[in-house]
Steps between C-alpha positions, in 0.01 A plus 500: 500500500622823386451790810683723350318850481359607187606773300376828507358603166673805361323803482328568237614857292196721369579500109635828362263701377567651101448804562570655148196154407315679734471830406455396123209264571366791649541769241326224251223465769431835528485581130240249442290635762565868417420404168163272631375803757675827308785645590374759777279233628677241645660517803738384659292220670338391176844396382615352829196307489544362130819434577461276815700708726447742835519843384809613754672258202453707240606832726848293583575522137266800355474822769236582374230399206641743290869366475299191435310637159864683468622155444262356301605824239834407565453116389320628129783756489816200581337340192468753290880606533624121478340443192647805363818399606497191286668540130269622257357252253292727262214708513243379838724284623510740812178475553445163420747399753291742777174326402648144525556576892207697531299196370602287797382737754284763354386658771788725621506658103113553531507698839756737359440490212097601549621775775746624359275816301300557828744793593466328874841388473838578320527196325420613154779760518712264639383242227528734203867551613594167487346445169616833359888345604450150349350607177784778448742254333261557208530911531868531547529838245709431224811733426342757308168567702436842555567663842253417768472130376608313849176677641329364163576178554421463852125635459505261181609231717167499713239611232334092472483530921139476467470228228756273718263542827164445266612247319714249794148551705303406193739193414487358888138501487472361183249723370621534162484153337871484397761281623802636613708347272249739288520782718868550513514479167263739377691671818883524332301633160339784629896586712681480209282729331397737826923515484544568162202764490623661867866566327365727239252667689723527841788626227764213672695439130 
């Protein structure tokens, strides 16, 4: 007969806690239901509740529900920039690569991109920067533009700011019978000759 004692069992350790998984499943929670409820509707609760979680959660990682919608703008606006990033492959391939992520989780692109025009917030001056500085590869003013061009090109840069908005929220609610193979096609044809037309009027050559 064995009497010796038996062993205590080791403690066992909490597991470690993603934080960065965390905060991203949240910012994806919250879009959906800002997008569900309307972006000044929800609260902070609403999302805590979708999400599964007690709301002093959400205020560990978010101080406050607006640096929570902050980072759902922040998510569309990541995307945006990486897929400019990427080497160009001809005329919508830009925006075919933002629609392809935008596809697998609409909802973030919806709330901003639907709240954008309200005046409520500064994300459509924020957005029509960014878009005005990834589209000015196509505006760069050639050597013998006349004086002034730089400014030129930069308001050239931003002039299909509207289209972009109308059209992505169009496309992820697939309200126009195309598919986006379709889309970014017909897409790239009306760049190429939105660029060709902006040079001559915008005086960039």
């Amino acid at each position: 007969m064995d009497d010796a004692a038996p062993l205590a069992s080791p403690a066992r350790r909490k597991p470690r806690v993603d934080h960065d998984a965390r905060r991203a499943e949240y910012v994806s929670v919250a879009a959906r239901v800002l997008h569900d409820k309307g972006l000044h509707a929800a609260t902070m609760r609403d999302i805590a509740e979708a999400a599964g979680a007690a709301k002093v959660l959400f205020y560990r990682l978010f101080p406050s529900r607006e640096a929570l919608v902050e980072a759902v703008f922040l998510k569309v606006e990541a995307i945006i920039l990486d897929a400019y990033a990427q080497p160009w492959e001809g005329y919508g391939s830009m925006v075919g690569r933002v629609l392809a992520v935008a596809r697998k989780e609409p909802a973030p692109f919806l709330v901003v991109l639907k709240n954008c025009r309200s005046g409520q917030l500064d994300w459509e001056d924020r957005l029509r920067r960014i878009m005005a500085r990834t589209s000015m590869p196509l505006f760069e003013p050639g050597p013998n533009a006349p004086a002034g061009a730089d400014t030129r090109a930069l308001k050239a840069s931003g002039a299909m700011f509207g289209l972009f908005v109308d059209s992505m929220i169009t496309w992820l609610e697939d309200r126009d019978g195309l598919t986006d193979e379709e889309r970014i096609r017909w897409w790239g044809r009306i760049v190429k000759a939105w660029r060709e037309a902006a040079r001559e009027a915008f005086r960039l050559d």
